[in-house]
Legacy VTK file of the C-alpha trace (Angstrom):
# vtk DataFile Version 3.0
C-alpha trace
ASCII
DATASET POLYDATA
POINTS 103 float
0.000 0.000 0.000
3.179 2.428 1.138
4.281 1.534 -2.372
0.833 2.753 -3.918
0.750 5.911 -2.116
4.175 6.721 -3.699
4.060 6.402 -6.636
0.508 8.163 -6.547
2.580 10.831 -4.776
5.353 10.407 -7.975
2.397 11.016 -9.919
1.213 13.874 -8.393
4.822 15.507 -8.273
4.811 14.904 -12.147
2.185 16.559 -12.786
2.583 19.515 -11.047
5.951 20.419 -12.835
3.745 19.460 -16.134
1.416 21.697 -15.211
4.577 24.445 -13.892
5.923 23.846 -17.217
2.722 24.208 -19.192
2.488 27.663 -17.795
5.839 28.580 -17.884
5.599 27.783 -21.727
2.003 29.488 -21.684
3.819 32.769 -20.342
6.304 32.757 -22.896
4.433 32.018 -25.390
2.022 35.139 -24.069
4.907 37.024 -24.368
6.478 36.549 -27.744
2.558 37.267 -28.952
2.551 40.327 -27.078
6.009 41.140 -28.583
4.981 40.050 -32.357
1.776 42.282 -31.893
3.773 45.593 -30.934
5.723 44.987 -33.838
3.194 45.024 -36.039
1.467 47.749 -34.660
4.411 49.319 -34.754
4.745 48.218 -38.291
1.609 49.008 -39.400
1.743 52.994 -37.742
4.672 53.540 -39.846
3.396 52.468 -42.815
0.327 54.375 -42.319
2.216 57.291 -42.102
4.499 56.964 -44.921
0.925 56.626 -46.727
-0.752 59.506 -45.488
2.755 61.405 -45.772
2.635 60.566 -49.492
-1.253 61.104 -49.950
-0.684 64.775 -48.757
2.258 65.489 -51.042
0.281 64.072 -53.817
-3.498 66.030 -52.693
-0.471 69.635 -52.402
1.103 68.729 -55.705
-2.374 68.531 -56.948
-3.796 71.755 -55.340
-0.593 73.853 -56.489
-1.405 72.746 -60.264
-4.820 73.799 -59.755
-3.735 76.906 -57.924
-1.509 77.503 -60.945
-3.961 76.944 -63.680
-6.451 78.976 -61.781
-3.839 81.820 -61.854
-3.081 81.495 -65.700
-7.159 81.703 -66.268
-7.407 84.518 -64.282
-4.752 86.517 -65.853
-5.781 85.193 -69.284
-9.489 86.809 -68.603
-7.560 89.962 -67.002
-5.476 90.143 -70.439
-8.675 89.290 -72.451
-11.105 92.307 -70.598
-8.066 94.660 -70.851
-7.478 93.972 -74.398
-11.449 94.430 -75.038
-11.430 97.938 -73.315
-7.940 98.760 -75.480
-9.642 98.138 -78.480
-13.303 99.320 -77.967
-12.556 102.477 -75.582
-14.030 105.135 -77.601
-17.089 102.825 -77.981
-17.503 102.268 -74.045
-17.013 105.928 -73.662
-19.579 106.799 -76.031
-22.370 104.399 -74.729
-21.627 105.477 -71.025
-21.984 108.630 -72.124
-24.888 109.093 -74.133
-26.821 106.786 -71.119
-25.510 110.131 -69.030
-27.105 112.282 -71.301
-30.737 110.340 -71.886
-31.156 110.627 -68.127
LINES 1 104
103 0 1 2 3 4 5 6 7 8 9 10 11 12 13 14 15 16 17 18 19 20 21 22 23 24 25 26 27 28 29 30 31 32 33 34 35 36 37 38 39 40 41 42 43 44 45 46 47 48 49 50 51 52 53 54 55 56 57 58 59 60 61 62 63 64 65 66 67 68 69 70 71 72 73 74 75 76 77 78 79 80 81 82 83 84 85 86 87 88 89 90 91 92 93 94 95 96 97 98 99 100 101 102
């Protein structure tokens, strides 16, 4: 019976370092996951970044070359309405002022 009870006790012994190991393993493996996951957080913030970086140079590029064809329109119509008052002044004049002298 003595014999029984020890290697029941053996037993028991052996599985509680299975079980110590088990965990031991569990926590390592818990932290190798946790590692692995900050890294690709970490991974994944910085390539964000570099995206939304290059997304804003590329919506500024795009705004300037609007900007800039806006500014050649505007001075093309500036050019255009100047031109049109060079070349029918005395017209202008003369309608401006005979709608002074009807009133």
């Amino acid at each position: 019976m003595e014999k029984v009870i020890n290697q029941l006790f053996e037993i028991e012994n052996k599985a509680n370092q299975i079980i110590e190991n088990a965990n031991a393993q569990k926590n390592v493996l818990y932290e190798e996951n946790e590692n692995c996951i900050l890294q690709m957080e970490s991974e994944i913030a910085a390539h964000n970044t570099a995206k939304i970086n290059a997304l804003m140079a590329q919506a500024e590029l795009e705004l300037e070359k609007e900007r800039q064809a806006l500014l050649q329109n505007s001075e093309k119509q500036l050019k255009d309405l100047d031109d049109n008052f060079k070349k029918n002044h005395d017209v202008i004049v003369k309608k401006v002022f005979d709608s002074i002298i009807q009133i």
